[in-house]
DSSP file (Angstrom, degrees, kcal/mol; ACC not computed):
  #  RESIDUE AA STRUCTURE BP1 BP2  ACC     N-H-->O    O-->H-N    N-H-->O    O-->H-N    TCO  KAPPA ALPHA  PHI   PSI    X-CA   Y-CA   Z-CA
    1    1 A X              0   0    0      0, 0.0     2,-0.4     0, 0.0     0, 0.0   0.000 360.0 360.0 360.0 153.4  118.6  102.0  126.4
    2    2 A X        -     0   0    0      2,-0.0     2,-0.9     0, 0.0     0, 0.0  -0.992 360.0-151.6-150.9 122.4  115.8  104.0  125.9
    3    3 A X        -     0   0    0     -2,-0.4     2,-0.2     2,-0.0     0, 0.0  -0.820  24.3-171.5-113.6 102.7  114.4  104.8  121.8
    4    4 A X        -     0   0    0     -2,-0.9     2,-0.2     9,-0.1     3,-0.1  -0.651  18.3-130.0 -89.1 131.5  112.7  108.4  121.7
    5    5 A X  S    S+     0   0    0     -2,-0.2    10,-2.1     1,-0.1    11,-0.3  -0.552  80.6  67.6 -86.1 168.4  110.7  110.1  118.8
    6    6 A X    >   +     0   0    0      8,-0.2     3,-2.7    -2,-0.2    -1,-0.1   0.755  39.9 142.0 113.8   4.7  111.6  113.3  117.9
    7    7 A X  T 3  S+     0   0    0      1,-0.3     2,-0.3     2,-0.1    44,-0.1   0.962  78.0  60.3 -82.9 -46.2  115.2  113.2  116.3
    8    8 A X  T 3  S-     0   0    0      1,-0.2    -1,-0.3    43,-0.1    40,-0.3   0.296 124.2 -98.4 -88.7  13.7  113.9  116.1  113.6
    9    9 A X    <   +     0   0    0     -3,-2.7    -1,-0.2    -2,-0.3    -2,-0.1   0.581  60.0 171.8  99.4 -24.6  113.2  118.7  116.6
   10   10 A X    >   -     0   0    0      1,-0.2     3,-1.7     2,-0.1     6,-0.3  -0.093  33.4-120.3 -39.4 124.6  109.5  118.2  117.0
   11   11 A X  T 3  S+     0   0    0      1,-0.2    -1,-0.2     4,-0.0     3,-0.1  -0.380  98.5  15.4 -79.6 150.0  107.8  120.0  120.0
   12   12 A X  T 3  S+     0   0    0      1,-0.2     2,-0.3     4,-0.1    -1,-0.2   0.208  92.0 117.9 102.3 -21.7  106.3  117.7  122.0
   13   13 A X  S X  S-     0   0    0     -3,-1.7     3,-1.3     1,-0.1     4,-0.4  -0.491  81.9 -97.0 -91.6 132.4  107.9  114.7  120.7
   14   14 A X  T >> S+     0   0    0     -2,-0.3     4,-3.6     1,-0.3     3,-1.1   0.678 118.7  51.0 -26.2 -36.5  110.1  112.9  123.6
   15   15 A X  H 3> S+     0   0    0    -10,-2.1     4,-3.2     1,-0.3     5,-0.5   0.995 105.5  53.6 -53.0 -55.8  113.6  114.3  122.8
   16   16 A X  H <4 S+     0   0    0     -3,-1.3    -1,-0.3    -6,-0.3    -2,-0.2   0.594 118.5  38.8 -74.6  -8.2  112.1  117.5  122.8
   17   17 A X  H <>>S+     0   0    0     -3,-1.1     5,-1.5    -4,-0.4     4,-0.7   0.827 119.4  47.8 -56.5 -63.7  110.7  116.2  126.9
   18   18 A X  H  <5S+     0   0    0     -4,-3.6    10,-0.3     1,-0.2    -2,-0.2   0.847 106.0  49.1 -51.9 -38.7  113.5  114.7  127.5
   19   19 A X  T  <5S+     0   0    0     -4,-3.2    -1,-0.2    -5,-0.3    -3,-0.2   0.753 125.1  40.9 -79.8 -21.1  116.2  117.9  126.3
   20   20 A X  T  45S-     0   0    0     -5,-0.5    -1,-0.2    -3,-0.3    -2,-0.2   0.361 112.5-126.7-101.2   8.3  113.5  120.2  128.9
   21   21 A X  T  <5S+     0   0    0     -4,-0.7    -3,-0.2     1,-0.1    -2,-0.1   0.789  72.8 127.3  24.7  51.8  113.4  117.5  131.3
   22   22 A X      < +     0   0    0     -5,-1.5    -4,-0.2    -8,-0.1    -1,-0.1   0.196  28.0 135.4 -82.1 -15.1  109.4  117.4  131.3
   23   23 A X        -     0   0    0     -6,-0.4    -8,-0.0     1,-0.2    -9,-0.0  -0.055  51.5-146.9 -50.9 137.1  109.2  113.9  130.6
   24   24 A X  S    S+     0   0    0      1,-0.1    -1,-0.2     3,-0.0     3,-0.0   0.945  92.3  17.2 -61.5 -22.1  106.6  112.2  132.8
   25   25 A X  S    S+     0   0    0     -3,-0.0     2,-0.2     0, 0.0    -1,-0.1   0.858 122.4  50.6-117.4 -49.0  108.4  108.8  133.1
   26   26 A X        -     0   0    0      2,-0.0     2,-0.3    -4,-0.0    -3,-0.0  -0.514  51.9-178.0-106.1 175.0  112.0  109.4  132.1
   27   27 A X        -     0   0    0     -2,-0.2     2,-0.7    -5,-0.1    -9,-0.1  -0.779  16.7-152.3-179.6 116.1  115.0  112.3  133.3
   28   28 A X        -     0   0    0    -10,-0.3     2,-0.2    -2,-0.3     4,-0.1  -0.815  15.6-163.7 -95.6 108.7  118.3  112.2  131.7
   29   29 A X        -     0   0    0     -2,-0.7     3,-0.2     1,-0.2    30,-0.1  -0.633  43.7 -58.4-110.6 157.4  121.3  113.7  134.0
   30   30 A X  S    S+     0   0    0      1,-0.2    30,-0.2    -2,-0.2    29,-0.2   0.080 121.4  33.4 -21.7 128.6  124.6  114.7  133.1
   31   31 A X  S    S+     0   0    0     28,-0.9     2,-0.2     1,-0.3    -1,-0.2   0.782  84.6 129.9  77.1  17.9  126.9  111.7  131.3
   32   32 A X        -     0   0    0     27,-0.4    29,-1.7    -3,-0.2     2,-0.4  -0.526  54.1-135.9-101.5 177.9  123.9  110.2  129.6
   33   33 A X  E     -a   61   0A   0     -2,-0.2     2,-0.4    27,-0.2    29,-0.1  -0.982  20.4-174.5-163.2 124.6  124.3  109.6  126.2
   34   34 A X  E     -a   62   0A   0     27,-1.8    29,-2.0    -2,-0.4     2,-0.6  -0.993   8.1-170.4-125.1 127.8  121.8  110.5  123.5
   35   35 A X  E     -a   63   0A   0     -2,-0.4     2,-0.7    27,-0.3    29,-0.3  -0.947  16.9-146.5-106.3  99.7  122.6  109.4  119.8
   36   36 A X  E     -a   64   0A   0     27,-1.2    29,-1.6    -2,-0.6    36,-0.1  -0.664  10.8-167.0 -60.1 104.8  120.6  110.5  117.2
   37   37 A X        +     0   0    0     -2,-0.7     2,-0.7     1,-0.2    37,-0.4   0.846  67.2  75.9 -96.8 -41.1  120.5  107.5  114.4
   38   38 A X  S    S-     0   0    0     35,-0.3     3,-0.2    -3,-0.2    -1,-0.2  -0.669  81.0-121.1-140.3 175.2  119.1  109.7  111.9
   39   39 A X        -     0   0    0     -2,-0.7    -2,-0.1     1,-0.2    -1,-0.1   0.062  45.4 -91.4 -66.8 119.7  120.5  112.6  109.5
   40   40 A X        -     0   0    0    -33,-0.1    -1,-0.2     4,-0.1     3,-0.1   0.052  39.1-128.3  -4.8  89.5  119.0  116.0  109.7
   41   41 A X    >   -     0   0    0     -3,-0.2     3,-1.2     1,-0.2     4,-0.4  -0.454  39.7-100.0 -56.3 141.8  116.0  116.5  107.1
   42   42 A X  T 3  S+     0   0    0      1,-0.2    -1,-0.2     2,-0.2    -2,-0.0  -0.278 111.5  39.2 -24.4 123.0  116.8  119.5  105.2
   43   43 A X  T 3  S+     0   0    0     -2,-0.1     3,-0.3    -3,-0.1    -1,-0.2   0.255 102.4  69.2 104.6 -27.9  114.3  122.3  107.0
   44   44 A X    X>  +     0   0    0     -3,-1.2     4,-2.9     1,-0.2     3,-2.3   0.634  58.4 118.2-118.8  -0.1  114.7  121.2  110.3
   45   45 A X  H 3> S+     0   0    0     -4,-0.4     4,-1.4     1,-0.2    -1,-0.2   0.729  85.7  39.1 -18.8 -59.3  118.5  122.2  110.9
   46   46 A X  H 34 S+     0   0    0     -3,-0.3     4,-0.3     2,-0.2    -1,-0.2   0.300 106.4  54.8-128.5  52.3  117.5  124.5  113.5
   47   47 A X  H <> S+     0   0    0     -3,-2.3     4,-1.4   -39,-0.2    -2,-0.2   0.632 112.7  54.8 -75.0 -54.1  114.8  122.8  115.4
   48   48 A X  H  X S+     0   0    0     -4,-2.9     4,-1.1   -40,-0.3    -2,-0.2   0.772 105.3  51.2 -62.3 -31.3  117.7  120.1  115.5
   49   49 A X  H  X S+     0   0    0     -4,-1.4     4,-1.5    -5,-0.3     5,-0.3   0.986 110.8  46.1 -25.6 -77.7  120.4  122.6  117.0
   50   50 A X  H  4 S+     0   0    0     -4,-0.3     4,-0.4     2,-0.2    -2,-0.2   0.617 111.8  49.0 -74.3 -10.4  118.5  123.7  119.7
   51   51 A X  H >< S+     0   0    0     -4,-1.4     3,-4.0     2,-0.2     4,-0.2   0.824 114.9  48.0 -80.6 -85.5  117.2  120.1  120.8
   52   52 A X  H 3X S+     0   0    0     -4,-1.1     4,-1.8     1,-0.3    -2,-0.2   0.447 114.9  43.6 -48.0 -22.7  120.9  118.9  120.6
   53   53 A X  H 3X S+     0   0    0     -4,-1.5     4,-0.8     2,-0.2    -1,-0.3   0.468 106.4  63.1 -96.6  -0.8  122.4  122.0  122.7
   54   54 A X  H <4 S+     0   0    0     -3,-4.0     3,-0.2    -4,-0.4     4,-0.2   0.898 113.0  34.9 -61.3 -50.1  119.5  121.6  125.1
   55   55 A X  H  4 S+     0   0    0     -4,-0.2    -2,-0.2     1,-0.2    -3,-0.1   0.763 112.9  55.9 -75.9 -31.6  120.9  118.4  125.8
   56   56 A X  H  < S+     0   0    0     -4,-1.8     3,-0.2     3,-0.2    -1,-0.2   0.625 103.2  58.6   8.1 -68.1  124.4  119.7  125.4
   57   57 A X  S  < S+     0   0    0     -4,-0.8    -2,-0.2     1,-0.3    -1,-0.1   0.489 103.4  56.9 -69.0 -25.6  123.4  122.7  128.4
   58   58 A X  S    S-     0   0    0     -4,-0.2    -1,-0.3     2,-0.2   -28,-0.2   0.318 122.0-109.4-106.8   5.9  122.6  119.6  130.8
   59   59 A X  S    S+     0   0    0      1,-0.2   -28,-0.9    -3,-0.2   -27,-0.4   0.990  73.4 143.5  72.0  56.1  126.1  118.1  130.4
   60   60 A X        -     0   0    0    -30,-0.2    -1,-0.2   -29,-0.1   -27,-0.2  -0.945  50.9-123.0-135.0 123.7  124.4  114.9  128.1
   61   61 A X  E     -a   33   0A   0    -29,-1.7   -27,-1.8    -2,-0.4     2,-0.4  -0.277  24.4-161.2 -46.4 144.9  126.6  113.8  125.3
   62   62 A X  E     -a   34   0A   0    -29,-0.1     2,-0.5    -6,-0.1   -27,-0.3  -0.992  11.5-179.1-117.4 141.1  125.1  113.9  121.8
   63   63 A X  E     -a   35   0A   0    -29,-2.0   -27,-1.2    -2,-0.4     2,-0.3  -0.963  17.8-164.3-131.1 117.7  126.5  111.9  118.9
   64   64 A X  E     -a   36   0A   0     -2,-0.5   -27,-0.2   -29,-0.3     3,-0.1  -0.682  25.6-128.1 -79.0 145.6  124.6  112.5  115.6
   65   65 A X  S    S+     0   0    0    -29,-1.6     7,-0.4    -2,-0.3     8,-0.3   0.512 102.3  57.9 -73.0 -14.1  124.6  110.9  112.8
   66   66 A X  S    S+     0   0    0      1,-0.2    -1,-0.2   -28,-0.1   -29,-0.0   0.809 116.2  44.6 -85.0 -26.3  125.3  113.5  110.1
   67   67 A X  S    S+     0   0    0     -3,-0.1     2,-0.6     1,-0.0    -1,-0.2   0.008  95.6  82.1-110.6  46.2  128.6  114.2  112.1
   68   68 A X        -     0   0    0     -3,-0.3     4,-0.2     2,-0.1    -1,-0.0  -0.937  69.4-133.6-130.8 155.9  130.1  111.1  113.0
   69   69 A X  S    S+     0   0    0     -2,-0.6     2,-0.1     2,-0.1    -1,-0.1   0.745  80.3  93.0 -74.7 -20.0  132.4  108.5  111.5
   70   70 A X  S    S-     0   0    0      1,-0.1     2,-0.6     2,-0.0    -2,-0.1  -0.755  91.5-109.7 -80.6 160.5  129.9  104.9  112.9
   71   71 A X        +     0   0    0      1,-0.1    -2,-0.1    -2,-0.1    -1,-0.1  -0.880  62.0 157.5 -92.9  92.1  127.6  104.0  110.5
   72   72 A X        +     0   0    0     -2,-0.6    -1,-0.1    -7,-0.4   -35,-0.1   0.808  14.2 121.0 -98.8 -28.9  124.4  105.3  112.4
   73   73 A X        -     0   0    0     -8,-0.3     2,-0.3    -3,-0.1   -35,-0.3   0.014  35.7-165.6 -80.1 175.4  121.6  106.0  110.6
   74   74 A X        -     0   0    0    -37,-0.4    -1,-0.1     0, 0.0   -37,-0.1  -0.953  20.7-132.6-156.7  98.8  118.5  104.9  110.7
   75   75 A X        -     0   0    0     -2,-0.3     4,-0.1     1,-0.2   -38,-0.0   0.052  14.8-145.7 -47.6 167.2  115.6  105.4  107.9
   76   76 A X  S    S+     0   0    0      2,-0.1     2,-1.0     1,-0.0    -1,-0.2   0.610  82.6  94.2 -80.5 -31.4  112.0  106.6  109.8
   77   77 A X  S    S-     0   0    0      1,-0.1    -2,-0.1    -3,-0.0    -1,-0.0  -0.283  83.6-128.7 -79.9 110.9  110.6  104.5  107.0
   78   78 A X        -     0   0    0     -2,-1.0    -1,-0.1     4,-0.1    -2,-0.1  -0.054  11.4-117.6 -73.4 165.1  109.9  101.1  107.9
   79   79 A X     >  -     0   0    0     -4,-0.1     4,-2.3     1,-0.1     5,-0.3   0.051  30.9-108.7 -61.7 163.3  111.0   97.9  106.3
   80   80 A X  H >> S+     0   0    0      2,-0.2     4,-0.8     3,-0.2     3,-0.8   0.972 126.8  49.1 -66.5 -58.8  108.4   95.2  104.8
   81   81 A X  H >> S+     0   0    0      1,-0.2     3,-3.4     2,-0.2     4,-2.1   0.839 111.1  47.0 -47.1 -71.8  109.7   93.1  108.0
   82   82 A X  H 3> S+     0   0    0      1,-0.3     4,-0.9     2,-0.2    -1,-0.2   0.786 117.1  43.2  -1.3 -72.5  109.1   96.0  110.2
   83   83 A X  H <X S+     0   0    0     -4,-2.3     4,-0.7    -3,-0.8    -1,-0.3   0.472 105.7  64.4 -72.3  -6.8  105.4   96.7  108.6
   84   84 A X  H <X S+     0   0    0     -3,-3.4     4,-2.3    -4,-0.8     5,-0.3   0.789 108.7  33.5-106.9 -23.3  104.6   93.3  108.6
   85   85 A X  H  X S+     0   0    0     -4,-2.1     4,-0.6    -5,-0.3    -2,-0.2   0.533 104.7  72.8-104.2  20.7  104.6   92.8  112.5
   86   86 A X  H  X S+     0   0    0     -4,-0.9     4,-3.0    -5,-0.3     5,-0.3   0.945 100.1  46.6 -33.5 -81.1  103.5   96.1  112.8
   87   87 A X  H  X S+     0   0    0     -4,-0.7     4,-1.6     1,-0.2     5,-0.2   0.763 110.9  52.3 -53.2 -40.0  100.4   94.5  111.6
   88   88 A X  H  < S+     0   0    0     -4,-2.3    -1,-0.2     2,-0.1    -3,-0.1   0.877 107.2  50.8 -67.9 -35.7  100.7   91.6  113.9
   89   89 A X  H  < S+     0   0    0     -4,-0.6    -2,-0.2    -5,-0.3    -3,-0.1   0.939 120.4  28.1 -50.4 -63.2  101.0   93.3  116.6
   90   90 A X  H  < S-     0   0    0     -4,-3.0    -3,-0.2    -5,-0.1    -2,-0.1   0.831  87.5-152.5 -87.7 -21.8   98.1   95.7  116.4
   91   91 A X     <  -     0   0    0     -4,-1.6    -3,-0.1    -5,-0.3    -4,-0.1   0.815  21.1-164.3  55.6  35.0   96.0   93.1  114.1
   92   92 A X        -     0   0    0     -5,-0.2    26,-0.6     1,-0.1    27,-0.1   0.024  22.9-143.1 -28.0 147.9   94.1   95.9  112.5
   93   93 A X  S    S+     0   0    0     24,-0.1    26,-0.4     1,-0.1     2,-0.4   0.579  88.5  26.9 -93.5   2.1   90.7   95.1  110.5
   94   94 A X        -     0   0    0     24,-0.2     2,-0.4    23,-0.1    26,-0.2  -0.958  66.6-165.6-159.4 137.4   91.3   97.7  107.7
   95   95 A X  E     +b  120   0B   0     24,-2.0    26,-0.6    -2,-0.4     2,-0.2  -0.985   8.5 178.3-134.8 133.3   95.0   99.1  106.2
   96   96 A X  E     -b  121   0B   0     -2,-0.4    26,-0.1    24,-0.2    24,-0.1  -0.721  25.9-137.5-146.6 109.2   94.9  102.3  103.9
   97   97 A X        -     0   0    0     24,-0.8    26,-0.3    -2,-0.2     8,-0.1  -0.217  21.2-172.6 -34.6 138.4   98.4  103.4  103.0
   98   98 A X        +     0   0    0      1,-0.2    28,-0.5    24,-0.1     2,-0.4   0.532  56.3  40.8-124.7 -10.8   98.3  107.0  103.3
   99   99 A X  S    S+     0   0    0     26,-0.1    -1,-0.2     2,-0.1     2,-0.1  -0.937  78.3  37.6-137.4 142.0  101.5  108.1  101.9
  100  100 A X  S    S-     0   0    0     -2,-0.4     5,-0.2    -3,-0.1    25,-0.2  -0.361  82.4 -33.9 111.2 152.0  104.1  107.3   98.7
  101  101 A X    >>  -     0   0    0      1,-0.1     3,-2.0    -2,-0.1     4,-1.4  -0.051  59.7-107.4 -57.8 162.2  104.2  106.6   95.8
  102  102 A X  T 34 S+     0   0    0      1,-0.3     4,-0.2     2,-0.2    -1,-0.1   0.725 118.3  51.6 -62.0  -7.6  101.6  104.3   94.0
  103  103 A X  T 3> S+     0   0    0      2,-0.2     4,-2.2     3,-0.2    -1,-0.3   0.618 115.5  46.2-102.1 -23.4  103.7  101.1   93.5
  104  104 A X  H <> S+     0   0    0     -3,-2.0     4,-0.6     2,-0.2    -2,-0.2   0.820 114.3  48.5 -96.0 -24.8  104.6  101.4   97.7
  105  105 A X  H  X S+     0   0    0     -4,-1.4     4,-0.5     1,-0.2    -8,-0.2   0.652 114.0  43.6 -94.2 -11.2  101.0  102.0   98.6
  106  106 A X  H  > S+     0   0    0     -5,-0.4     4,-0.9    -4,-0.2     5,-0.2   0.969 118.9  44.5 -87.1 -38.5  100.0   99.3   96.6
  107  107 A X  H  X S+     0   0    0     -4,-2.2     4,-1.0     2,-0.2    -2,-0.2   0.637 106.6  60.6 -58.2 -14.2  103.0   97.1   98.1
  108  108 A X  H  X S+     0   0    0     -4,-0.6     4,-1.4     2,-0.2     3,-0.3   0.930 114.4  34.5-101.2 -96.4  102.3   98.3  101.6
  109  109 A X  H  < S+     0   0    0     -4,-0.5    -2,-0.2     1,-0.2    -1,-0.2   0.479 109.9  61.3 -59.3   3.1   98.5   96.6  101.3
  110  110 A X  H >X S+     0   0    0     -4,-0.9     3,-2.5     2,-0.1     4,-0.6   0.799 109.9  40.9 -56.7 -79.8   99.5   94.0   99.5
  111  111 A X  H 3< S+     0   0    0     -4,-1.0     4,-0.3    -3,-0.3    -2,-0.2   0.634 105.3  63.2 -44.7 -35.5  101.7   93.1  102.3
  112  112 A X  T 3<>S+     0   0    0     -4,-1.4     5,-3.6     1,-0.2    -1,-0.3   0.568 102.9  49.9 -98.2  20.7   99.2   93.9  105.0
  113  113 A X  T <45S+     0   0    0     -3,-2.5    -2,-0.2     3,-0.2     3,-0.2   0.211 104.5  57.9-102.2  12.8   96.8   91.1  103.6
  114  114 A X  T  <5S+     0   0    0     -4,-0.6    -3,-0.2     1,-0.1    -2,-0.1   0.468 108.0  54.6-103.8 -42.8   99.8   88.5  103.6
  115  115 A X  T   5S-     0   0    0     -4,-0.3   -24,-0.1     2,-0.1    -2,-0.1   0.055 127.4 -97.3 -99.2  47.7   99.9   89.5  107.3
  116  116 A X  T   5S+     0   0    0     -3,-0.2     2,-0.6     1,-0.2    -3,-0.2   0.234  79.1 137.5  87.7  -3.8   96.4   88.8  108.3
  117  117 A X      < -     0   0    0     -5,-3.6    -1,-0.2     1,-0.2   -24,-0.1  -0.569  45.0-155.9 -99.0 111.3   95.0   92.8  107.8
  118  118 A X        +     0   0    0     -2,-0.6     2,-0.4   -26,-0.6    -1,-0.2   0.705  67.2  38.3 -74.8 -11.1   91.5   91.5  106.0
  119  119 A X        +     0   0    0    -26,-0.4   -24,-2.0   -27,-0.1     2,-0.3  -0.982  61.1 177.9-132.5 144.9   91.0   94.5  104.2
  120  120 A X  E     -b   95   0B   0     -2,-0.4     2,-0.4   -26,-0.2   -24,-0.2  -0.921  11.8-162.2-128.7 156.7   93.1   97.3  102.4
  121  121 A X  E     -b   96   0B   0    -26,-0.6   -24,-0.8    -2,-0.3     2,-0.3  -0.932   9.3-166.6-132.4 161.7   91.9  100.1  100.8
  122  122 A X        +     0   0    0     -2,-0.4     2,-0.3   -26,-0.1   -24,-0.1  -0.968  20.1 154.7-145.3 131.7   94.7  101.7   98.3
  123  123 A X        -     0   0    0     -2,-0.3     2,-0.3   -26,-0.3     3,-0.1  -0.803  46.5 -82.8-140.9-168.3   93.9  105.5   96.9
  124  124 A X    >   -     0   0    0     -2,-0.3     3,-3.6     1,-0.1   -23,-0.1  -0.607  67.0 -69.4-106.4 165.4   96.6  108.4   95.6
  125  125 A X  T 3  S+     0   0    0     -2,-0.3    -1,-0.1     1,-0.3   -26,-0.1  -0.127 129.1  22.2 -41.2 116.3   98.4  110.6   97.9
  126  126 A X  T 3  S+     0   0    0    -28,-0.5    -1,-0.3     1,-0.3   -27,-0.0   0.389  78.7 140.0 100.5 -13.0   94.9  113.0   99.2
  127  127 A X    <   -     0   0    0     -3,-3.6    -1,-0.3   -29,-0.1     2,-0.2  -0.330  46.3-143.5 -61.6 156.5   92.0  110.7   98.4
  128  128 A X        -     0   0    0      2,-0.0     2,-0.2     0, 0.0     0, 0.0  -0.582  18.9-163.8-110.6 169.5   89.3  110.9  101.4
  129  129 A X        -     0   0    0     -2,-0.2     2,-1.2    -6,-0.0     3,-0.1  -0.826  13.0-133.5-135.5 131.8   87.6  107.3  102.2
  130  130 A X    >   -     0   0    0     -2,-0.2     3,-1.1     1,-0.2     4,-0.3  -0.806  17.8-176.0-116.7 123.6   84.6  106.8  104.1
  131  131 A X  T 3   +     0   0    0     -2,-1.2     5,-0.3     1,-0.3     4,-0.3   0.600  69.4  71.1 -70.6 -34.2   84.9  104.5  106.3
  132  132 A X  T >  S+     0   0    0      2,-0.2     3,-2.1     1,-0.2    -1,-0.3   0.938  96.6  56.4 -36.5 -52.1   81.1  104.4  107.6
  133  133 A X  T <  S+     0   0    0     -3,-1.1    -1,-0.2     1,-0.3    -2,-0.2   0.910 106.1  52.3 -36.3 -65.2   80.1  103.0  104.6
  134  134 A X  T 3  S-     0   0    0     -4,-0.3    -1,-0.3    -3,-0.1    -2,-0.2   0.240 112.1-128.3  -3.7 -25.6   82.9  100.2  105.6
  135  135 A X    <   +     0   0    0     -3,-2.1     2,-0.4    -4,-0.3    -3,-0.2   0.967  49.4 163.9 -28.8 110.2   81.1  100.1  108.7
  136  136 A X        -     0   0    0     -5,-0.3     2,-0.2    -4,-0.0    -1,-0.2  -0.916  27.3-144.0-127.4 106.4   83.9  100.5  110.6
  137  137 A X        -     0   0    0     -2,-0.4     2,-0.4    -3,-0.1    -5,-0.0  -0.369  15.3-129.1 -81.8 136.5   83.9  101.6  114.3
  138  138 A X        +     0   0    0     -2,-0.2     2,-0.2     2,-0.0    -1,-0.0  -0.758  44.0 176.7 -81.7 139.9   86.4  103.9  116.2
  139  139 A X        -     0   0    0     -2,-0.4     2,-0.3    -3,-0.0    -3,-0.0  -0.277  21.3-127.7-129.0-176.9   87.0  101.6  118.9
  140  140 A X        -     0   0    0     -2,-0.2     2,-0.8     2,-0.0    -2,-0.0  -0.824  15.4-174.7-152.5  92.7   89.7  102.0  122.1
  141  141 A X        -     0   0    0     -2,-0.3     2,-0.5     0, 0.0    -2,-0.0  -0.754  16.7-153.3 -78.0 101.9   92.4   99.8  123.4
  142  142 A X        +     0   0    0     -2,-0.8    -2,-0.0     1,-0.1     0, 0.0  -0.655  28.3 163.3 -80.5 129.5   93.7  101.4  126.5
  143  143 A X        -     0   0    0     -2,-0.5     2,-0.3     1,-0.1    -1,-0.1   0.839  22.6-161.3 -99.6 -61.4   97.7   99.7  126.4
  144  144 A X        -     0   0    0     13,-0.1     2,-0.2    15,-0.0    -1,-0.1  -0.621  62.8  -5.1  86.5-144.6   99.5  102.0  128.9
  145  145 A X        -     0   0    0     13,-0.4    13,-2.7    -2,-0.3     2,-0.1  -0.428  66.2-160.1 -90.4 153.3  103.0  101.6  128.2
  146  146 A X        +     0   0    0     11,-0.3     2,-0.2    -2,-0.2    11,-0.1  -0.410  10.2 177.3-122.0 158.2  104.6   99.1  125.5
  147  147 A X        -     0   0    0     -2,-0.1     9,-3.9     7,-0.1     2,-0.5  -0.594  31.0-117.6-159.7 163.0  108.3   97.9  125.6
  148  148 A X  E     -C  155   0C   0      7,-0.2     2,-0.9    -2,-0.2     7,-0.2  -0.857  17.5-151.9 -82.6  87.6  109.8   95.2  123.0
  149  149 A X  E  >> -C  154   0C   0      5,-1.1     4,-2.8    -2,-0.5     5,-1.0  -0.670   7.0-164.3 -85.7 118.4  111.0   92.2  124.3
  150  150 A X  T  45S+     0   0    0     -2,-0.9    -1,-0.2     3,-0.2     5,-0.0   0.953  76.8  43.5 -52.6 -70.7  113.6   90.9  122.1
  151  151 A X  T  45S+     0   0    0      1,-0.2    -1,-0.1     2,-0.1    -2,-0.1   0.920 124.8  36.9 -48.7 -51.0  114.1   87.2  123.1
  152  152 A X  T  45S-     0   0    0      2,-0.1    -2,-0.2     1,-0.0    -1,-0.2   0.813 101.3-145.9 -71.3 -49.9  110.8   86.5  123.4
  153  153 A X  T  <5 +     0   0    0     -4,-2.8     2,-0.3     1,-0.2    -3,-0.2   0.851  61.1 111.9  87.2  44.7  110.2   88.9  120.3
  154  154 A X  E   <S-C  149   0C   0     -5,-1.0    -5,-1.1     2,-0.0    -1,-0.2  -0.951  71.8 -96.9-141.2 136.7  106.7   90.1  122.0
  155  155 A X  E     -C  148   0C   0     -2,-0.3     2,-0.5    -7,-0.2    -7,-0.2  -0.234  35.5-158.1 -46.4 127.4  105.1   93.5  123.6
  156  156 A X        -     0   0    0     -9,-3.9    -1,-0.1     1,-0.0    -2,-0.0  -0.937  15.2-121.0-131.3 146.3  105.3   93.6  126.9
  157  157 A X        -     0   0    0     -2,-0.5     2,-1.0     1,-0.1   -11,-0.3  -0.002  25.0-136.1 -45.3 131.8  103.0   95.9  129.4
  158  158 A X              0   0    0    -13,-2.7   -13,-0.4     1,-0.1    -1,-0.1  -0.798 360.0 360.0 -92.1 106.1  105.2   98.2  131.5
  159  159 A X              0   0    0     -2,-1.0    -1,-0.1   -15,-0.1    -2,-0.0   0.361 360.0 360.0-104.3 360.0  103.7   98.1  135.6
């Protein structure tokens, strides 16, 4: 199983590699089976066509979520569990919610100082912050590629 960003149509975004079979690392042949978990945003109807009959064109099933009878979908927005090992994971020194309403941005940092993130900054939807003051450095982590190990429940490097 394979989880790709991209369900709304996005150039660039792996479906949209995957449906031109340009991906560096993966190549999806006839009798693969791509499920889309969640429903068509209003607007992107036909970015989301063309992906799914790209894939279609190559002989690859698609099952979407707006047209099928399983219960598929699958919010983008993650869950407090979700966001809180987000934050363990990446162990950030600084969170600023960037998006939502005020009561989510405030729950959001709230949440990432309960998971270890030692500073939050919380503004409304368009506030700038500068973060020099902060002194806060852009920094680098080179990962390569990430996969989820589920028993273990930890990232593990992909060789």
């Amino acid at each position: 199983m394979l989880v790709a960003t991209g369900s709304q149509g996005e150039p660039g975004a792996a479906l949209h590699r995957l449906a031109a079979d340009s991906h560096p690392d993966v190549n999806l042949s006839a009798g693969d089976h791509v499920i889309f978990s969640t429903k068509t945003i209003p607007g992107n109807e036909e970015q989301v066509v063309r992906l799914v009959n790209a894939f279609r064109a190559r002989g690859i099933k698609v099952t979407l979520a707006d047209e099928s009878d399983i219960p598929l979908h699958a919010s983008g927005h993650p869950c407090e569990e979700e966001l809180r090992q987000m934050y363990q994971w990446t162990k950030p020194r600084l969170a600023i919610p960037v998006h939502g309403e005020a009561k989510h941005m405030r729950a959001n940092a709230s949440l990432a100082g309960e998971a270890g993130v030692p500073h939050q900054l919380v503004g409304q939807n368009g506030d700038l912050f500068d973060l020099v003051a902060s002194r806060i450095d852009k920094g680098e982590v080179v990962t390569g590629r990430l996969w989820y190990d589920e028993g273990s429940r930890k990232l593990v490097p992909v060789r």
